[in-house]
C-alpha positions in Angstrom: -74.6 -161.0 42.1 -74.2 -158.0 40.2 -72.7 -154.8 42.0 -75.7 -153.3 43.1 -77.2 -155.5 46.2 -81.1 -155.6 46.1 -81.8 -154.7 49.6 -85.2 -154.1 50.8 -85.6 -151.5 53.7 -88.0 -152.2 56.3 -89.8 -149.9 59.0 -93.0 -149.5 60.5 -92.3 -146.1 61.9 -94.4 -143.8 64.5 -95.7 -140.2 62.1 -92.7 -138.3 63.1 -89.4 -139.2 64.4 -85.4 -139.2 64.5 -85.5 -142.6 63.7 -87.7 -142.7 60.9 -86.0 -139.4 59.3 -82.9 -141.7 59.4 -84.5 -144.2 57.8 -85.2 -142.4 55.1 -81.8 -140.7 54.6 -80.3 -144.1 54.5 -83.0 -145.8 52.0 -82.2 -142.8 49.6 -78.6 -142.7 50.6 -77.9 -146.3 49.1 -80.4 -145.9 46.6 -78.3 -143.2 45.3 -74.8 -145.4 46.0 -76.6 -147.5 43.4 -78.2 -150.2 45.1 -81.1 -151.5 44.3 -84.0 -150.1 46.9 -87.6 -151.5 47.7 -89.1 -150.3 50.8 -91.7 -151.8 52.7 -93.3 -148.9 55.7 -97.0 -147.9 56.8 -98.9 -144.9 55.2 -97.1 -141.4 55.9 -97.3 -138.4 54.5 -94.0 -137.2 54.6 -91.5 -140.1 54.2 -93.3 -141.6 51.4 -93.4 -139.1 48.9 -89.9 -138.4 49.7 -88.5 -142.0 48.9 -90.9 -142.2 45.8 -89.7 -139.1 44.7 -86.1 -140.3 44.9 -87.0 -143.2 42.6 -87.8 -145.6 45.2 -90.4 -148.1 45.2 -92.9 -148.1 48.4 -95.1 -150.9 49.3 -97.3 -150.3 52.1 -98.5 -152.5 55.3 -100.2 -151.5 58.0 -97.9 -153.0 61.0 -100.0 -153.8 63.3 -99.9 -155.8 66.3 -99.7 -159.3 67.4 -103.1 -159.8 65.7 -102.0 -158.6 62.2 -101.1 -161.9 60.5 -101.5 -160.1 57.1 -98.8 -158.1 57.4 -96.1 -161.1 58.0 -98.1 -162.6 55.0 -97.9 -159.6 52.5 -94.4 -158.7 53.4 -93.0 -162.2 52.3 -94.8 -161.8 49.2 -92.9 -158.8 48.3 -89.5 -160.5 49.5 -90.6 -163.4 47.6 -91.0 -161.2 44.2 -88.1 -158.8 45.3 -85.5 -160.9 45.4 -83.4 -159.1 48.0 -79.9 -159.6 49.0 -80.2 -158.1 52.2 -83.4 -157.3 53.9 -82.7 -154.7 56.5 -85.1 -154.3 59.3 -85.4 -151.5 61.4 -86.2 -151.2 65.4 -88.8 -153.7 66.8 -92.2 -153.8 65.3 -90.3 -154.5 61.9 -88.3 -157.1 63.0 -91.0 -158.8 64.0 -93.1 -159.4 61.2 -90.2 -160.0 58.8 -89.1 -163.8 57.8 -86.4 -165.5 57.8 -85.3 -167.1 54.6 -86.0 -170.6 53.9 -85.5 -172.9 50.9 -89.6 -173.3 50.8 -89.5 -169.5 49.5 -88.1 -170.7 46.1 -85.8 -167.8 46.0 -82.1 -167.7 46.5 -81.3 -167.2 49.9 -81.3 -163.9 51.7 -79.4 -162.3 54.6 -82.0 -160.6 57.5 -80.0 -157.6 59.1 -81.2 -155.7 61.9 -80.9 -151.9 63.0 -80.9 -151.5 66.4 -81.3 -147.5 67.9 -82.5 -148.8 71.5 -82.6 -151.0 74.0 -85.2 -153.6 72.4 -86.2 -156.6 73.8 -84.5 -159.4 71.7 -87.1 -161.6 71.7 -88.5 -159.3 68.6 -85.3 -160.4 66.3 -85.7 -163.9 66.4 -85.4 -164.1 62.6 -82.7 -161.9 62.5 -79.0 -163.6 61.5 -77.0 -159.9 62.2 -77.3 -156.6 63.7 -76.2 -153.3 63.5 -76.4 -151.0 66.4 -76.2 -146.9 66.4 -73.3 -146.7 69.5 -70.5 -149.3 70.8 -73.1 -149.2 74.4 -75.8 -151.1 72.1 -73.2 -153.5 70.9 -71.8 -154.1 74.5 -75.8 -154.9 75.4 -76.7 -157.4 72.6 -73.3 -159.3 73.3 -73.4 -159.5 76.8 -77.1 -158.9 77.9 -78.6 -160.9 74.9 -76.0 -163.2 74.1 -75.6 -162.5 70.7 -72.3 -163.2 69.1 -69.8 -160.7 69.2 -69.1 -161.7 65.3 -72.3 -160.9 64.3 -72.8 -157.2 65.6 -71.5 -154.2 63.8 -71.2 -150.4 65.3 -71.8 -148.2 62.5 -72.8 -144.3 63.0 -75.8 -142.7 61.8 -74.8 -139.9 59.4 -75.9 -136.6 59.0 -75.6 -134.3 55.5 -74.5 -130.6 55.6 -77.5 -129.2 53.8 -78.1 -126.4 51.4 -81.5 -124.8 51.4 -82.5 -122.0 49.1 -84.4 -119.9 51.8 -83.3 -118.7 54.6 -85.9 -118.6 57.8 -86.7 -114.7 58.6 -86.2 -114.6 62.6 -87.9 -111.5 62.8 -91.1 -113.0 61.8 -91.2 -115.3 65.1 -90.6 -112.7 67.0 -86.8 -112.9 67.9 -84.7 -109.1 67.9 -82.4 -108.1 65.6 -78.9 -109.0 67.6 -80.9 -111.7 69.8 -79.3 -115.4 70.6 -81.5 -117.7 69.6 -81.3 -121.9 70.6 -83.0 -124.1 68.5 -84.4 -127.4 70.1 -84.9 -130.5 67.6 -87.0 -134.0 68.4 -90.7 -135.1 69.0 -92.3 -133.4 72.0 -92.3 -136.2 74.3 -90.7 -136.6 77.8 -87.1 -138.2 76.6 -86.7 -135.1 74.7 -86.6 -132.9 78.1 -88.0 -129.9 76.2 -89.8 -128.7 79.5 -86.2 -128.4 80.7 -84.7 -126.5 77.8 -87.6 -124.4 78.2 -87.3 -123.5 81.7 -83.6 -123.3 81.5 -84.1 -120.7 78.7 -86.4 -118.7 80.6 -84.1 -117.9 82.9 -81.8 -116.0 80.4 -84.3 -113.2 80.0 -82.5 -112.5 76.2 -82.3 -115.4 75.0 -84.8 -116.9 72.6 -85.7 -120.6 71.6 -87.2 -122.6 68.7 -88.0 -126.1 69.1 -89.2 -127.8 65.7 -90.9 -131.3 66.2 -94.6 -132.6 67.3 -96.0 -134.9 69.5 -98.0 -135.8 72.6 -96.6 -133.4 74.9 -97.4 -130.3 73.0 -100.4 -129.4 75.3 -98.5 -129.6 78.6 -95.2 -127.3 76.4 -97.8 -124.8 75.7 -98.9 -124.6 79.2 -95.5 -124.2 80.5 -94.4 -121.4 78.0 -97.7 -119.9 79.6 -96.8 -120.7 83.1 -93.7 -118.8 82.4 -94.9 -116.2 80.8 -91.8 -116.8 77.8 -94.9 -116.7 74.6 -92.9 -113.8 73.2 -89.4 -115.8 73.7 -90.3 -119.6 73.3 -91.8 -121.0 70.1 -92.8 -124.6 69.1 -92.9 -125.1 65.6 -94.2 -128.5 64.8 -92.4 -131.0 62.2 -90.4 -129.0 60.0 -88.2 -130.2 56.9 -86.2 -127.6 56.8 -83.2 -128.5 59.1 -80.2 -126.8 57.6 -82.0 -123.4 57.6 -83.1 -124.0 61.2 -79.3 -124.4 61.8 -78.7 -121.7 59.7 -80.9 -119.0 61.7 -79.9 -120.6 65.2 -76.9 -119.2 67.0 -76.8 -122.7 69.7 -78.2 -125.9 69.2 -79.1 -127.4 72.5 -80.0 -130.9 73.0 -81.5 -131.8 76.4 -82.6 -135.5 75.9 -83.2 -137.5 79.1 -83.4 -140.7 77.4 -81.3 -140.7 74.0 -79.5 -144.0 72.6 -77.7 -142.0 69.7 -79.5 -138.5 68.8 -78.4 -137.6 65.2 -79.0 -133.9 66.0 -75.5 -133.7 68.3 -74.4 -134.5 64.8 -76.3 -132.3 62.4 -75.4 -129.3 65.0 -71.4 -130.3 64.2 -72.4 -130.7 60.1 -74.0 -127.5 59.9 -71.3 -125.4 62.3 -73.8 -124.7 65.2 -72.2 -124.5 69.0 -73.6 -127.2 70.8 -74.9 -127.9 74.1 -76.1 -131.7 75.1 -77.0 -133.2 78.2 -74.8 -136.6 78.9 -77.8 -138.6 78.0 -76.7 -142.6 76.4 -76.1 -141.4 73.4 -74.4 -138.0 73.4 -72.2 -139.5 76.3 -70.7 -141.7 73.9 -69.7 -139.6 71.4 -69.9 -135.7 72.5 -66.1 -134.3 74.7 -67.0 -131.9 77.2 -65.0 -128.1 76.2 -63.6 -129.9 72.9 -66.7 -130.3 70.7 -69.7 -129.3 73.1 -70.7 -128.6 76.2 -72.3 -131.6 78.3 -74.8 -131.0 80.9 -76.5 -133.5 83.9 -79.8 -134.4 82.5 -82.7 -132.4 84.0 -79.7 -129.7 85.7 -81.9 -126.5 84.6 -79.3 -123.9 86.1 -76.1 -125.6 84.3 -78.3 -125.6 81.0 -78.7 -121.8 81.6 -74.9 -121.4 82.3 -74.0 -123.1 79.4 -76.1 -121.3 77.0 -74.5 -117.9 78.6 -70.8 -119.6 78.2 -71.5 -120.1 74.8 -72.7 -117.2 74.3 -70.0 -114.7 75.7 -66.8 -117.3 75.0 -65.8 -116.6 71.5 -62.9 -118.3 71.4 -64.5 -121.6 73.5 -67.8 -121.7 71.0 -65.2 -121.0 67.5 -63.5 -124.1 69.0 -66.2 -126.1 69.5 -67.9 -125.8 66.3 -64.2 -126.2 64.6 -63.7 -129.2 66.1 -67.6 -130.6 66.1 -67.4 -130.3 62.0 -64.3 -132.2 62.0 -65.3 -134.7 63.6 -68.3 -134.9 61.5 -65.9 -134.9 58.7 -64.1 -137.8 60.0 -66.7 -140.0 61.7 -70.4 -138.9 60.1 -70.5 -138.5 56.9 -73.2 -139.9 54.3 -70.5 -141.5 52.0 -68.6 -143.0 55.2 -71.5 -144.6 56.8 -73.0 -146.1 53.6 -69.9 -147.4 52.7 -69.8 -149.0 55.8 -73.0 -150.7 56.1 -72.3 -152.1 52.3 -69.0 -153.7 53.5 -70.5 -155.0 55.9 -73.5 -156.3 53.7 -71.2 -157.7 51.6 -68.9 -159.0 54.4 -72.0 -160.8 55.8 -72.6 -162.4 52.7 -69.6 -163.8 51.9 -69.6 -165.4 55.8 -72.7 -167.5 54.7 -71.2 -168.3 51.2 -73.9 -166.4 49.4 
């Protein structure tokens, strides 16, 4: 095997998403590590230009449902004419239409490796041989929940990049003072992401402003609760943005008020791009996130905590300088691009050498 693996990426993937935007980052993290990438994803009109851009090749399925026999039938064409080393599959839908390899493929043999970010049902991975999970919590599950094997699960981070950008966002054309605080919100406007909370705990602060950059199906009701509150002038929802370190950049607290949230790669692009953070103690956050230390953790759905904790952050100078001092260290140590690739190609390799390939 030469040094660079052939691995073969493989989502289906919702429009929008933390997930998906992870996805990507990884494909074209390796890619750039100098393995050799294919990926195998439905139609979108962000992430795919983005990987082809990076040099990647993109084949495209269309993922459907338990009907969809094409899919299973196309994507082991590709393996079949990829070659891979690895084939890495990522949350359910994925996992399910991938195969297993078998000496009838008339290729060498190949290694299936599963990402898990949630809770899945494991009945979707039954051609998976190993996993990888996002926090030690979705190890403990898969071993002692799902009965997988404790030897073949691996822990390994998400990663996050401190970004340059070449324009910085003007605050004063949404609206927000010169001299205002303004919290930025990141994630797809649906109910896990709590954003009706962070709204209302934000109205409460009658100077405080708030940004919240993502799309989904719970724009309509957002809208009618900035209007309920009467916080147009204060509360803004920007829809998908690309742009993250410059949302960082123009934010003075990143506030991330998940209900349901198995990792959340934003507590961890907040501590890469030096923003004071505020988190609920949702799954993921939990795990990671020390109250005073690196953030400031919050009950999920406790609107009048949220609101004290955007106003300690705000007036405890030396509390949020600590904070984001130790947050970027910890990035530093635990979540960087370069550490988390690394990882998953020891591991890759590791796996390998286990079956004798």
């Amino acid at each position: 095997m030469q040094n660079g693996m052939r691995i073969l990426q493989v989502l289906a993937g919702a429009p929008h998403g933390g997930a998906e935007t992870a996805f990507v980052d990884m494909c074209i993290a390796m890619h750039d590590a100098g393995q050799v990438i294919e990926v195998v994803t439905r139609a979108n009109e962000g992430r795919v230009p983005r990987l082809r851009s990076a040099g990647i090749t993109v084949h495209l399925l269309p993922f459907g449902g338990a009907v969809d026999i094409y899919t299973p039938f196309a994507l082991r064409r590709i393996v079949s004419k990829f070659r891979p080393d690895i084939v890495q599959s990522w949350m359910s839908r994925a996992s399910q239409k991938v195969t297993r390899w078998s000496a009838s493929m008339g290729i060498d043999p190949y290694v299936v490796v599963s990402r898990l970010g949630g809770y899945y049902k494991i009945k979707n991975f039954k051609n998976t041989d190993y996993f990888v999970t996002i926090t030690p919590d979705l190890k403990k599950y898969l071993v002692e929940k799902c009965d997988v094997q404790d030897d073949r699960v691996l822990q390994i981070n998400n990663f996050a990049e401190t970004e340059v950008f070449e324009t910085a966002i003007d605050r004063g054309a949404y609206g927000v003072p010169e001299g205002a605080q303004l919290c930025l919100g990141l994630g797809r406007l649906h109910s896990s992401k709590a954003f009706d909370t962070l709204i209302r705990a934000v109205a409460a602060l009658p100077d405080v402003y708030l940004w919240i950059a993502g799309e989904g199906p719970d724009r309509s009701d957002l809208e009618a609760l900035i209007d309920d509150l009467k916080v147009q002038n204060r509360v803004k929802l920007l829809g998908w943005r690309d742009d993250r370190a410059a949302l960082f950049d123009a934010a003075d607290i990143c506030v991330f008020s998940s209900r349901y949230e198995p990792f959340g790669t934003v507590f961890v692009q907040a501590w890469a791009q030096k923003t004071p953070l505020v988190t609920t103690d949702s799954d993921g956050p939990r795990q990671f996130v020390r109250h005073e230390e690196d953030g400031l953790v919050t009950p999920i759905d406790d609107i009048s905590l949220m609101s004290a904790s955007i106003s300690r952050v705000i007036s405890d100078d030396d509390l949020r300088n600590k904070m984001v001092e130790n947050g970027y260290h910890r990035y530093l140590r635990e979540f960087t691009k370069d550490n988390t690739v690394q990882k998953y190609l020891t591991y890759f390799r590791h796996i390998r050498k286990l079956e004798k390939l």
